[in-house]
Each structure stands twice: as structure tokens, then as C-alpha cells.
MARTOR-459782 format. One record per residue: residue in three letters; x negated, y, z negated of N, C-alpha, C in turn. Coordinates in pm, 1 decimal. Layout:
BEGIN
<pt resn="ala" n_X="X" n_Y="Y" n_Z="Z" ca_X="X" ca_Y="Y" ca_Z="Z" c_X="X" c_Y="Y" c_Z="Z"/>
...
***
This chain:
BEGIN
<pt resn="unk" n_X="-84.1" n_Y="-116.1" n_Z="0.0" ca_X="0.0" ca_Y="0.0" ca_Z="0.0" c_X="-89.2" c_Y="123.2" c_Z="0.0"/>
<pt resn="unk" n_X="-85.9" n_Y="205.9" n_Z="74.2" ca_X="-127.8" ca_Y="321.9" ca_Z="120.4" c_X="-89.9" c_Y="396.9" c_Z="9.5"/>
<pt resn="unk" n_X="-219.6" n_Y="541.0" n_Z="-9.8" ca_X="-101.5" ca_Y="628.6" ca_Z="-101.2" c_X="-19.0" c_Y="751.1" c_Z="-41.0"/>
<pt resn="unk" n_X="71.0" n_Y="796.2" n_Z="-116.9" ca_X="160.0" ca_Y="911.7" ca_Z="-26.3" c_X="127.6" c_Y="1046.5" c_Z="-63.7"/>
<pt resn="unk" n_X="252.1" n_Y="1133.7" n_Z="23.4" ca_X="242.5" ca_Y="1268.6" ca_Z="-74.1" c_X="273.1" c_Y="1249.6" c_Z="-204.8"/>
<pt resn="unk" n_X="332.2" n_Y="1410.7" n_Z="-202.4" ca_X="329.6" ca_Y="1426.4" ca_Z="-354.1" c_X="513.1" c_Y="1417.1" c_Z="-334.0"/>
<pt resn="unk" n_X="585.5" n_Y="1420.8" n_Z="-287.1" ca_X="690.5" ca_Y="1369.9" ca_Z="-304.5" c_X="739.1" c_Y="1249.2" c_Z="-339.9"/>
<pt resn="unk" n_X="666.5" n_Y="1121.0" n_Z="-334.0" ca_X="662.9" ca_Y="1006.6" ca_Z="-367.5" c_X="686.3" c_Y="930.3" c_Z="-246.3"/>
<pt resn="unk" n_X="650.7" n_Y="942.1" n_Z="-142.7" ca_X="725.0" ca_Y="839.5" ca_Z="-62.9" c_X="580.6" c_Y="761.3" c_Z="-4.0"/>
<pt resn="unk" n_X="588.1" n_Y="641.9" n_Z="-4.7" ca_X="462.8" ca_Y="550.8" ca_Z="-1.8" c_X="492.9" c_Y="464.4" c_Z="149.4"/>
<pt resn="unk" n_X="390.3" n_Y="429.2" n_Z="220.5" ca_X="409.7" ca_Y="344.7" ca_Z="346.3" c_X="368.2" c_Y="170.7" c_Z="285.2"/>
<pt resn="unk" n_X="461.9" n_Y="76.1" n_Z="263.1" ca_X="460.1" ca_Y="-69.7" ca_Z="259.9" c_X="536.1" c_Y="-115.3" c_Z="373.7"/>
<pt resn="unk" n_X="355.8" n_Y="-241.9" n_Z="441.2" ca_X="412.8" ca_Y="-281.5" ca_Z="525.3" c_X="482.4" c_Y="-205.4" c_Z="675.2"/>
<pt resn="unk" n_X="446.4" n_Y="-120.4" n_Z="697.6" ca_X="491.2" ca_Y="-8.0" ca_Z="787.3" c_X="620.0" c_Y="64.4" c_Z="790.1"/>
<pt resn="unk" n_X="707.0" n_Y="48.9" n_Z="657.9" ca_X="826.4" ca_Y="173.5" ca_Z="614.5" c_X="785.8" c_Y="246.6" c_Z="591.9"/>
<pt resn="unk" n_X="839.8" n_Y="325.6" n_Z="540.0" ca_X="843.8" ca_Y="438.6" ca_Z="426.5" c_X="923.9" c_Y="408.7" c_Z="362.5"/>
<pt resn="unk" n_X="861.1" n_Y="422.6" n_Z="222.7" ca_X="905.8" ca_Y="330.4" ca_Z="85.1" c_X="957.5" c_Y="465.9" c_Z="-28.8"/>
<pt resn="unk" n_X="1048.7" n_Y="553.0" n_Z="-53.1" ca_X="1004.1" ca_Y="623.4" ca_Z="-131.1" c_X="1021.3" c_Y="558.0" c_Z="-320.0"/>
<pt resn="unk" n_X="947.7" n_Y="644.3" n_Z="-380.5" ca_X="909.5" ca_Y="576.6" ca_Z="-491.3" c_X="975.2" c_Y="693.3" c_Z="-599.7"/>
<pt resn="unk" n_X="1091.1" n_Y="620.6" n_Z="-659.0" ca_X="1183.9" ca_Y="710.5" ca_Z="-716.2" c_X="1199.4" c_Y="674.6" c_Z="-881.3"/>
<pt resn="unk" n_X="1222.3" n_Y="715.5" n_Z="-983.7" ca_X="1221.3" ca_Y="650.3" ca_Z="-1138.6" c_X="1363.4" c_Y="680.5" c_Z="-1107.1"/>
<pt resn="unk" n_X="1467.7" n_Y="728.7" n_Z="-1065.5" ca_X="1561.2" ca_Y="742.9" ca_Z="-1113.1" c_X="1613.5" c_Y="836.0" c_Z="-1185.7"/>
<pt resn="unk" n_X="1540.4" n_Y="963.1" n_Z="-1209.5" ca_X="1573.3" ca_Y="1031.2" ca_Z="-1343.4" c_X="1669.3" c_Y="1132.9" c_Z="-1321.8"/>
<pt resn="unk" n_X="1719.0" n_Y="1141.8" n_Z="-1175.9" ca_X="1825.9" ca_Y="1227.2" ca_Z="-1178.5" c_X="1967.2" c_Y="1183.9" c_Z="-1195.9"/>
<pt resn="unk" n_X="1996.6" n_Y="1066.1" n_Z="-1223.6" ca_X="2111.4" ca_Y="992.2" ca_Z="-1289.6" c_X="2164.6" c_Y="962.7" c_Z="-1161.0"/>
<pt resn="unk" n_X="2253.4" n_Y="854.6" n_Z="-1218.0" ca_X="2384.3" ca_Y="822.0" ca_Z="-1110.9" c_X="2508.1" c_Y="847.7" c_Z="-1077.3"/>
<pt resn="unk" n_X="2528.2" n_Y="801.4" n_Z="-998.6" ca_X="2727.4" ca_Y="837.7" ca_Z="-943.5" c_X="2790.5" c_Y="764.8" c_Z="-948.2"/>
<pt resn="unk" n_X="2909.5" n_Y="726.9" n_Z="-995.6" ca_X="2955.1" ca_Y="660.8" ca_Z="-989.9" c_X="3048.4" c_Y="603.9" c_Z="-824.9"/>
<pt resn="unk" n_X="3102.9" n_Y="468.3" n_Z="-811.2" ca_X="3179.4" ca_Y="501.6" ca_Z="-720.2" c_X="3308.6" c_Y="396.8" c_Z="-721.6"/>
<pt resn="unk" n_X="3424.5" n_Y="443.2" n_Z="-682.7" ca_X="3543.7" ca_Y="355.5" ca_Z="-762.6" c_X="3527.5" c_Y="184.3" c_Z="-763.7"/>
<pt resn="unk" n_X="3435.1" n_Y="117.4" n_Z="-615.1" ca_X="3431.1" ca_Y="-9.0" ca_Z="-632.1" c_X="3351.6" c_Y="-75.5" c_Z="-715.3"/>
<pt resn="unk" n_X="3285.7" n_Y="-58.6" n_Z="-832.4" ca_X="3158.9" ca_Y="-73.1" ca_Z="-931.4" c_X="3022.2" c_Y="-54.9" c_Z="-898.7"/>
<pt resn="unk" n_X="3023.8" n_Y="0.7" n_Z="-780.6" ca_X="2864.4" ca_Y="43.8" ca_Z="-783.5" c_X="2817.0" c_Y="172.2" c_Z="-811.8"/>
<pt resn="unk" n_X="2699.7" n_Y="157.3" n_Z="-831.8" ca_X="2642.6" ca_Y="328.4" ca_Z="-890.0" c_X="2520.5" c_Y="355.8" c_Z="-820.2"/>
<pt resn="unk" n_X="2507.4" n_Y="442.6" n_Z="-774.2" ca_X="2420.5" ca_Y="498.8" ca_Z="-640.1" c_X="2287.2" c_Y="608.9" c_Z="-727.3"/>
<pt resn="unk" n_X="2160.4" n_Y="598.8" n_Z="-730.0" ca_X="2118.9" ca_Y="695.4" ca_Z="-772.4" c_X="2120.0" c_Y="813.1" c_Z="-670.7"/>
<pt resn="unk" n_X="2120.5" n_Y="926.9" n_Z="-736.5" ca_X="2175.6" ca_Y="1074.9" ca_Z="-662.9" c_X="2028.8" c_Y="1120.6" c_Z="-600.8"/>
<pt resn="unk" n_X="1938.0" n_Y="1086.5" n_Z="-592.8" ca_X="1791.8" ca_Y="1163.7" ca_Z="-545.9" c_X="1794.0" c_Y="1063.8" c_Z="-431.2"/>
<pt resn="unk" n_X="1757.8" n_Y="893.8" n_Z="-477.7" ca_X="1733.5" ca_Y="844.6" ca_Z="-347.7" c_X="1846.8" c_Y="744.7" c_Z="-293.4"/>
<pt resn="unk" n_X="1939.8" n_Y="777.1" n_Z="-321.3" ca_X="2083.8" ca_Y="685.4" ca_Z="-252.3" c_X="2019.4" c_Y="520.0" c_Z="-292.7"/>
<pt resn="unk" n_X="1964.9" n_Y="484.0" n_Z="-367.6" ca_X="1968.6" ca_Y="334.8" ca_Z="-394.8" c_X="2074.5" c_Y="273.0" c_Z="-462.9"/>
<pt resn="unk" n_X="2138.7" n_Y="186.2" n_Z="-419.6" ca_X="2247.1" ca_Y="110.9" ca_Z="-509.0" c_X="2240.9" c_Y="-13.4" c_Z="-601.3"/>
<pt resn="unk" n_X="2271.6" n_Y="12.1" n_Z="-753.0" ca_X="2252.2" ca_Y="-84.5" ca_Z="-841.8" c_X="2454.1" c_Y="-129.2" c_Z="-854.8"/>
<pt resn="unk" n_X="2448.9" n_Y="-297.6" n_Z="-885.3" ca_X="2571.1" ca_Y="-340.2" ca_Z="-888.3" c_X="2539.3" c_Y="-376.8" c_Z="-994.3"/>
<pt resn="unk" n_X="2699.5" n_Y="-345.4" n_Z="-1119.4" ca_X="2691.3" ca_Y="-346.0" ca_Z="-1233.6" c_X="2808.7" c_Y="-510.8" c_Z="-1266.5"/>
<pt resn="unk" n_X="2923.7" n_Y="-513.6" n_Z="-1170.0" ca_X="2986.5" ca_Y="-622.0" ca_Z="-1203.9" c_X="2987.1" c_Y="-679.3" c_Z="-1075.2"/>
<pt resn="unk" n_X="3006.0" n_Y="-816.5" n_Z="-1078.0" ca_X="3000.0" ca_Y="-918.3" ca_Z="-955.8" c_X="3168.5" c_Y="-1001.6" c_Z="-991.6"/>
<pt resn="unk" n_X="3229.3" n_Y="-986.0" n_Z="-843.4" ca_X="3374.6" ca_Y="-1070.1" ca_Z="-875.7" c_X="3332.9" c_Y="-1190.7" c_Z="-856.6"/>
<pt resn="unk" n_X="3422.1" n_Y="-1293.5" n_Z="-855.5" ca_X="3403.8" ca_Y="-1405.0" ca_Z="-820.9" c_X="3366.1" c_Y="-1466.1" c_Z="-683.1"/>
<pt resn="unk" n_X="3310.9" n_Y="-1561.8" n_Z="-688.3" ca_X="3287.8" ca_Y="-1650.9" ca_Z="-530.7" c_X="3392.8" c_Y="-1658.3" c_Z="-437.1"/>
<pt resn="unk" n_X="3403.4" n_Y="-1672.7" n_Z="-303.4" ca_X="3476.3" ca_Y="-1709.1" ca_Z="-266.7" c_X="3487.8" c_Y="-1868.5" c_Z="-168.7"/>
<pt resn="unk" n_X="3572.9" n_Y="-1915.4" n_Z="-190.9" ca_X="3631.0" ca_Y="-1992.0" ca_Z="-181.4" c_X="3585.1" c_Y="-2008.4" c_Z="4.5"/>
<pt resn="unk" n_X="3539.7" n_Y="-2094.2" n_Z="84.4" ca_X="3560.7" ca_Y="-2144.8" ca_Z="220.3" c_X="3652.7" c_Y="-2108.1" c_Z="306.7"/>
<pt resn="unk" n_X="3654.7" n_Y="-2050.7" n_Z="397.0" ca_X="3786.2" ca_Y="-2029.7" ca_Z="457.9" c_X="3861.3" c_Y="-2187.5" c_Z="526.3"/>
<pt resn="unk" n_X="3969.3" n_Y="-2198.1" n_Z="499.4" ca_X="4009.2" ca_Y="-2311.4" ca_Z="552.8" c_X="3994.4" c_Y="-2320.3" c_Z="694.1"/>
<pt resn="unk" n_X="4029.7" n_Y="-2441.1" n_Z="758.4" ca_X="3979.5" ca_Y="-2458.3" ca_Z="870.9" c_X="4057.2" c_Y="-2435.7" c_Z="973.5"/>
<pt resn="unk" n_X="4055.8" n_Y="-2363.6" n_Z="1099.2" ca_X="4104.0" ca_Y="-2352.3" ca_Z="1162.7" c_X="4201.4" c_Y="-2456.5" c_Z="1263.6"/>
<pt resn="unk" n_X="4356.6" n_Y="-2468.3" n_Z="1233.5" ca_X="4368.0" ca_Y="-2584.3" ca_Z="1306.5" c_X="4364.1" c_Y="-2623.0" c_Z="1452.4"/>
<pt resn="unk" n_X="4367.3" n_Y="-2563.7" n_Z="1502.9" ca_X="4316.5" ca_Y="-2484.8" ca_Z="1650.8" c_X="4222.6" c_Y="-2576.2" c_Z="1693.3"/>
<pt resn="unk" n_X="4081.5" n_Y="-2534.7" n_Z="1626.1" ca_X="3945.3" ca_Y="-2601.1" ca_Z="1644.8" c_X="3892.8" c_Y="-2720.2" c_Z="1561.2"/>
<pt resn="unk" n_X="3979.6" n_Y="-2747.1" n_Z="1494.1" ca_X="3959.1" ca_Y="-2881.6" ca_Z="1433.1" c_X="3944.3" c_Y="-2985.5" c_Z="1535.0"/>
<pt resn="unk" n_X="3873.9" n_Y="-3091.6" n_Z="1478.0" ca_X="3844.9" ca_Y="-3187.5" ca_Z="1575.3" c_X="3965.9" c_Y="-3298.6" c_Z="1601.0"/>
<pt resn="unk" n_X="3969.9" n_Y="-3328.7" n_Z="1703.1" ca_X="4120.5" ca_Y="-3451.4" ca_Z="1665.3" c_X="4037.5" c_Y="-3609.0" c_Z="1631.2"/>
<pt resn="unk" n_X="4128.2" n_Y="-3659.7" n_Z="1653.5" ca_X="4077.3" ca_Y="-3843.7" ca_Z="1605.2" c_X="3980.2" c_Y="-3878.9" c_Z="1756.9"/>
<pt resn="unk" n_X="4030.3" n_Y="-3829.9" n_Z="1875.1" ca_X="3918.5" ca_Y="-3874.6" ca_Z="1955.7" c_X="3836.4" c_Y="-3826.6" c_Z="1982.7"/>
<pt resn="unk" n_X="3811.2" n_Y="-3655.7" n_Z="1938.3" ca_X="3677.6" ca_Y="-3618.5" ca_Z="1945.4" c_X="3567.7" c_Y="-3648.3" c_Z="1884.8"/>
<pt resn="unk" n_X="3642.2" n_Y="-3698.5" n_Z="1706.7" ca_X="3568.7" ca_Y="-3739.2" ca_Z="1690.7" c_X="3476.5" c_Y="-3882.6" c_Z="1681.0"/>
<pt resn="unk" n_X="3555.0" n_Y="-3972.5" n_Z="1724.6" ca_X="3510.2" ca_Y="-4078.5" ca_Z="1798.3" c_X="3417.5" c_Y="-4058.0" c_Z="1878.4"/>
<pt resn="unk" n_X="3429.5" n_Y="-3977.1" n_Z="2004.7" ca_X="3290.9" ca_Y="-3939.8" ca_Z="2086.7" c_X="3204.9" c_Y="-3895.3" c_Z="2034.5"/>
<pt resn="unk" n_X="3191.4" n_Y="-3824.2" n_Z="1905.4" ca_X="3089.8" ca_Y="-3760.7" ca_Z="1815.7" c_X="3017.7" c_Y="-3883.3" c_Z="1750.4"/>
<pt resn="unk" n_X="3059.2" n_Y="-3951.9" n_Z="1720.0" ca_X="3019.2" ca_Y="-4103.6" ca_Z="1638.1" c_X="2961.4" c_Y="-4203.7" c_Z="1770.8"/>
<pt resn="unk" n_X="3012.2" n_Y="-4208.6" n_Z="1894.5" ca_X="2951.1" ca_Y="-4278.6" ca_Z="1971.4" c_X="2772.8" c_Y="-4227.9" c_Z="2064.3"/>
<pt resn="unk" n_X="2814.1" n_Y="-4081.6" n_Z="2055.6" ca_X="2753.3" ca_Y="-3983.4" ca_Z="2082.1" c_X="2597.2" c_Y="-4013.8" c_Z="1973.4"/>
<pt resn="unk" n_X="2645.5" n_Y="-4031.4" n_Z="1869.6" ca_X="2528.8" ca_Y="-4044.4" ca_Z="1813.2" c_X="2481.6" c_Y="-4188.7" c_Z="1763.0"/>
<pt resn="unk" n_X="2594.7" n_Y="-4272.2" n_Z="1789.3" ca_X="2491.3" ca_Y="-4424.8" ca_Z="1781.9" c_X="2400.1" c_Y="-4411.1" c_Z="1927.0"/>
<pt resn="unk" n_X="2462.4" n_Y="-4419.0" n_Z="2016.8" ca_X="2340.9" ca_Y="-4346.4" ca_Z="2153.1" c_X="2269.9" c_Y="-4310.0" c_Z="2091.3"/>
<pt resn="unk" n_X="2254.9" n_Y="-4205.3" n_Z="2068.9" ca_X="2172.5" ca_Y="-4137.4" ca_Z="2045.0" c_X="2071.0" c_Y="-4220.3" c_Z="1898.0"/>
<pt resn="unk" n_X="2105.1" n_Y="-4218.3" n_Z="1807.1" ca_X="2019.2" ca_Y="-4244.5" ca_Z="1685.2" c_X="2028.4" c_Y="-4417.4" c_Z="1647.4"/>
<pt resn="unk" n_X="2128.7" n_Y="-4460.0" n_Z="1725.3" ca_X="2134.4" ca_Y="-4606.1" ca_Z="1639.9" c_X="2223.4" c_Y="-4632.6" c_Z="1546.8"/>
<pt resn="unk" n_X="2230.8" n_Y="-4723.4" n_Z="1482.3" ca_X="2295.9" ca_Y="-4753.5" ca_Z="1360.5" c_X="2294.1" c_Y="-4692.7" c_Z="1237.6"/>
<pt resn="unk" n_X="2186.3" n_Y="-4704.7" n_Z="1216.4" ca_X="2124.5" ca_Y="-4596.7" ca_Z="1121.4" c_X="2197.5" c_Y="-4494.9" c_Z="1098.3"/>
<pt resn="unk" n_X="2213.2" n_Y="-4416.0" n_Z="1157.5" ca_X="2321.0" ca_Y="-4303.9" ca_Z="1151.9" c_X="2435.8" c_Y="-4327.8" c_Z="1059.6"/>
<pt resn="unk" n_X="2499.0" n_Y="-4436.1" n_Z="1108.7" ca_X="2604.3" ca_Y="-4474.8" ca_Z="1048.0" c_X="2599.0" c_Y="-4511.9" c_Z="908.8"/>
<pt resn="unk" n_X="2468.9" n_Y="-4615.3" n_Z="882.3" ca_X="2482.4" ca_Y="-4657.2" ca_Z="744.5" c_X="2401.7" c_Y="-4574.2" c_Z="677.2"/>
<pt resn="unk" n_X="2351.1" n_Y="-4461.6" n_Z="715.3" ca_X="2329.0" ca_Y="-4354.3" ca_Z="591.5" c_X="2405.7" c_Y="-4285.8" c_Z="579.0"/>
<pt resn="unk" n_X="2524.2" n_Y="-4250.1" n_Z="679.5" ca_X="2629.6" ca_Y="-4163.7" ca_Z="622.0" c_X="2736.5" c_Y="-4224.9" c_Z="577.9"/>
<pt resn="unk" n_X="2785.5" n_Y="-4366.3" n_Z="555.9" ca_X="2814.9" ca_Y="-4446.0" ca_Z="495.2" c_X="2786.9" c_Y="-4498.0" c_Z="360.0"/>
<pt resn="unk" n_X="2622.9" n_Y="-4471.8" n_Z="346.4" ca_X="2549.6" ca_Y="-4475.5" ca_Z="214.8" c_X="2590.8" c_Y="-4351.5" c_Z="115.8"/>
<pt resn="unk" n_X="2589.7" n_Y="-4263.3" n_Z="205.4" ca_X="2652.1" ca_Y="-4106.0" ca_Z="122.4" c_X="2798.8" c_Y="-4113.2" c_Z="75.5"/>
<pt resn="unk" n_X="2825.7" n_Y="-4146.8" n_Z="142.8" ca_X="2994.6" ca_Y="-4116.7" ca_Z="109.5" c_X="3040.4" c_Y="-4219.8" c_Z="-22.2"/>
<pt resn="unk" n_X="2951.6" n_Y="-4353.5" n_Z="5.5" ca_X="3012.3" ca_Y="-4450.6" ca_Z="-80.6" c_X="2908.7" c_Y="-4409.8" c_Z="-232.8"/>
<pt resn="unk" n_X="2824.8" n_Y="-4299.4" n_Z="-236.7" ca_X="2763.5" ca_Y="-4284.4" ca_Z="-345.0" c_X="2812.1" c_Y="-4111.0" c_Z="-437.2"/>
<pt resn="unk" n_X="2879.9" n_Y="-4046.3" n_Z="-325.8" ca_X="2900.6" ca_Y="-3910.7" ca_Z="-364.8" c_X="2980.5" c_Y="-3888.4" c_Z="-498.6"/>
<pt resn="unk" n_X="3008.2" n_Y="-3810.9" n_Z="-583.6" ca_X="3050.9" ca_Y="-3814.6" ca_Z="-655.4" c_X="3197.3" c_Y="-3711.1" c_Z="-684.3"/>
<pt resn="unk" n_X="3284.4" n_Y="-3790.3" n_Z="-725.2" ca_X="3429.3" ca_Y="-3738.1" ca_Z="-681.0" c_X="3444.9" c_Y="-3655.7" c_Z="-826.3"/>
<pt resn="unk" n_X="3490.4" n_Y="-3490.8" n_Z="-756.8" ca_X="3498.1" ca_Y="-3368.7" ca_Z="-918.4" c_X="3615.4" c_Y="-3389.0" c_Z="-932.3"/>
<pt resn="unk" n_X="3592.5" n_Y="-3389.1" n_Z="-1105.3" ca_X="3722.9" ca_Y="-3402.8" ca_Z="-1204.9" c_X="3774.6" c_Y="-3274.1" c_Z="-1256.0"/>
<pt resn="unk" n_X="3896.2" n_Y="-3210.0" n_Z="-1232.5" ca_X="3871.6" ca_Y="-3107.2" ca_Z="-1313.6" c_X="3940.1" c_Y="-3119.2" c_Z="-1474.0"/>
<pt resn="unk" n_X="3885.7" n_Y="-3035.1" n_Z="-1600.0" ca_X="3906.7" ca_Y="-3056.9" ca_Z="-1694.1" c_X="4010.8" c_Y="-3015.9" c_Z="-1769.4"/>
***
């Protein structure tokens, strides 16, 4: 890291990095984040929850004979093998309980 002016702003890696403590406070903003007011950086104070997968489109879902060609597609291709390791998975996975 190079050094800068006297304003603080430093070159890493070929940006410009400026180098701020923060001391002019923050802003608030209605969705929970808070922005410092000198160099617009954003700190997140609460995190919602995960979301959930979008379900699958039924549209593009595969039907029963595509995926048959997908399974033949890849004994061609890989052999048996294929089969009895993803056979090995399924018959070992572990089914969630909820409490």
C-alpha cells in the first residue's frame, strides 16, 4: 500500500481506498442500515431471516421422460457408477425431524 495525501485516501491494489475513522457519525436510514456521513460506507446493524428457495417452476420442471434421458444420458456417459453412488446417497441421507 502506497502512502496518500493528507486527506486520507490511500491506493490498494490499484483503487483508491479512502481511509476514514468514522468520526463524523452516522445516518440513519429507515431499512436498518447506517451509512457513515464523510465516506458513505455502510454498516448493517440487524440481519432478517434466510430465505427460503424459490419453488420450482412448473413450466421447467423436468417430466418423467426427461428425466429418464438424463439417467440414460449419463450411464453413456459415466457407467454404472453413476447410479450406485447416487443411490449410495440417497439410501444414506438423513431425513430432518422437526421438533
Amino acid at each position: 500500500m502506497s502512502a496518500g495525501s493528507a486527506r486520507g485516501v490511500r491506493t490498494a491494489t490499484g483503487r483508491l481506498v479512502r481511509n476514514c475513522a468514522h468520526r463524523e457519525g452516522w445516518s440513519a436510514a429507515p431499512d436498518g442500515v447506517r451509512r457513515c456521513v464523510s465516506c458513505g460506507v455502510e454498516r448493517y446493524g440487524a440481519y432478517g431471516p434466510l430465505r427460503l428457495p424459490e419453488e420450482r417452476n412448473p413450466l421447467t420442471a423436468k417430466t418423467g421422460t426427461e428425466r429418464a434421458a438424463a439417467a440414460a444420458t449419463a450411464i453413456a456417459a459415466l457407467g454404472t457408477r453413476f447410479l450406485e453412488e447416487r443411490a449410495r446417497l440417497l439410501r444414506h441421507r438423513r431425513v430432518a425431524v422437526a421438533a
